[in-house]
Structure formats: C-alpha cells, structure tokens
TORZARO-978598 format. One record per residue (C-alpha): y, z, x. Coordinates in steps of 0.02 Angstrom, whole numbers, padded with zeros to 5 digits. Layout:
% TORZARO-978598
        Y        Z        X
        Y        Z        X
...
% end
This chain:
% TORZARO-978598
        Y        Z        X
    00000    00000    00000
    00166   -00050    00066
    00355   -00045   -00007
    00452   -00189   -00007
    00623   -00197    00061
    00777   -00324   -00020
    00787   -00436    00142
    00590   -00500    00133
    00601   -00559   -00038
    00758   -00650   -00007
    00673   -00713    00156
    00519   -00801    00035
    00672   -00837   -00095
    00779   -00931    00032
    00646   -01018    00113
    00690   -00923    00286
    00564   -00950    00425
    00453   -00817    00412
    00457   -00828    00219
    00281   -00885    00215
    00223   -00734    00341
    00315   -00602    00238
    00213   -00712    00065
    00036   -00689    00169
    00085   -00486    00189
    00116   -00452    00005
   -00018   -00550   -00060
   -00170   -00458    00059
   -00090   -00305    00024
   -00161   -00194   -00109
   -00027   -00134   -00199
    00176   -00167   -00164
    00316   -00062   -00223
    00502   -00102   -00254
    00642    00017   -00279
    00727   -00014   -00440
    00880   -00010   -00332
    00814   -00150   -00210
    00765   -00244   -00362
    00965   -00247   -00417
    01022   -00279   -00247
    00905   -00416   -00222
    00958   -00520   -00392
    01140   -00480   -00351
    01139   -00581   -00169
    01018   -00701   -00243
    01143   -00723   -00382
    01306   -00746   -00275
    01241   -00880   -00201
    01241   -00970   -00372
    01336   -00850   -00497
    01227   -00879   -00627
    01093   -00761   -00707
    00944   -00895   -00675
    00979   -00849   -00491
    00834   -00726   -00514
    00701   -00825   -00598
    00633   -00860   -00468
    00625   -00674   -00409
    00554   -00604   -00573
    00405   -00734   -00554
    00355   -00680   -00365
    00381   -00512   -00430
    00266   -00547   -00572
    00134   -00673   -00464
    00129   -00539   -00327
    00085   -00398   -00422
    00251   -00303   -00350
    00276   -00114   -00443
    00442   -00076   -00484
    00465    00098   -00456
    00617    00199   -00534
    00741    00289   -00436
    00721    00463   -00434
    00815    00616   -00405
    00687    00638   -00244
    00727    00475   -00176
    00916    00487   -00211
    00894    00653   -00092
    00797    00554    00034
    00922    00411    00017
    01069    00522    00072
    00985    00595    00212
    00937    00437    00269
    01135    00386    00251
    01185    00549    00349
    01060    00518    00503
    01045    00340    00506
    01205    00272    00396
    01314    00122    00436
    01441    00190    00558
    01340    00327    00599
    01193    00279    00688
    01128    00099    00798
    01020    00068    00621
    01172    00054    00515
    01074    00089    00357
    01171    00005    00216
    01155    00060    00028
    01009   -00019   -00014
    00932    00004    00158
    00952    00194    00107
    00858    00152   -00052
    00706    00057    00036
    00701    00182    00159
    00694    00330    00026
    00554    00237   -00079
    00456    00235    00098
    00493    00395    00142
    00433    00489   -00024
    00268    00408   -00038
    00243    00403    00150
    00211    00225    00134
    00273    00071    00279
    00404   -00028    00244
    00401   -00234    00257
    00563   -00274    00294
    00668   -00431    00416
    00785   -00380    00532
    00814   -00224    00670
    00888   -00079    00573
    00730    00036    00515
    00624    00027    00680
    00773    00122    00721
    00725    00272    00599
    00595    00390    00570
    00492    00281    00469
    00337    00173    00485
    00366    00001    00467
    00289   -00180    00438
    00377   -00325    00506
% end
C-alpha cells in the first residue's frame, strides 16, 4: 500500500517522462491512497491549464481505473500536516514542503505508508518514500 502524492498524477496526466513508470507503480500496487486535499490540488493545476471543469476528467477516470482511495482529511492529519510545515515548510527547511506537500506528507505519515511522489522535496523529510 502506497499514498499518492499531487505531482505523480499530473506526471501520467501531462504525459511527463516518467508518466508511464509512475502508471506501472500504481497499478502493481495493492492498494493507493489520495488525500482529499491532493485530490483538490491536483484538479485545480490540471484545471488552470485549461480553466474549464472537464480539466479533470481525465483525473477522475485514472482515479477510478486505478483503484486510487480517496481518503478524507482528518483532524490527525491536519496535526501531522502542520508539523510537517513547521520542520520541513517552504522557507523553513531545503524540502520546502508546500501546502499540499504538507497534506501528502501527513496522509503518509499517519498510516506509516511510502509516498510516490516526482521531484526532491520529501527524501528530504522523515518519511519513506517511492520515486
């Protein structure tokens, strides 16, 4: 079981390089979670791109195809999320942990689960990670 963060499904979404290596990881994987809060940041960049609400079809059917849970942001993960901000935040820390970084992070972090993500920021934290 693995969590999900924003940047790998916009990877697969935006045909990036590795989208079809980040694809292979979700689909041999058991189970995937997605912060409800990833799942909001994820349509919103897919949607500025195009400023329309079909922006995210395409999102809602890998999230459907792939089996991906969406899991609810809870008052746990909002602690985790702030912690995560104070030790590893944007401005504060070499990870720069943005909002939703925070969010991934804290969805990782409660169910002591790796996180799939593209780019250098969490390899900088405490957390075990899939790239």
């Amino acid at each position: 079981m693995i969590v999900l963060d924003t940047s790998v499904l916009v990877a697969i979404l935006r045909g990036e390089p590795d989208a079809d290596d980040f694809l292979a990881r979700i689909v041999d994987t058991d189970r995937c979670l997605l912060s409800s809060v990833s799942l909001l940041e994820t349509s919103m960049v897919l949607a500025g791109r195009s400023a329309s609400p079909d922006a995210w079809t395409g999102l809602d059917q890998l999230i459907e195809a792939a089996g991906v849970e969406i899991v609810p942001f809870s008052a746990e993960q909002a602690a985790l999320a702030r912690e995560a901000f104070i030790c590893f935040g944007k401005g504060r820390h070499p990870a720069g942990l943005n909002f939703g970084d925070c969010a991934s992070y804290a969805l990782a972090k409660a169910h002591n689960l790796p996180l799939l993500f593209k780019g250098n920021d969490f390899p900088q934290t405490d957390i075990a990670t899939l790239t």
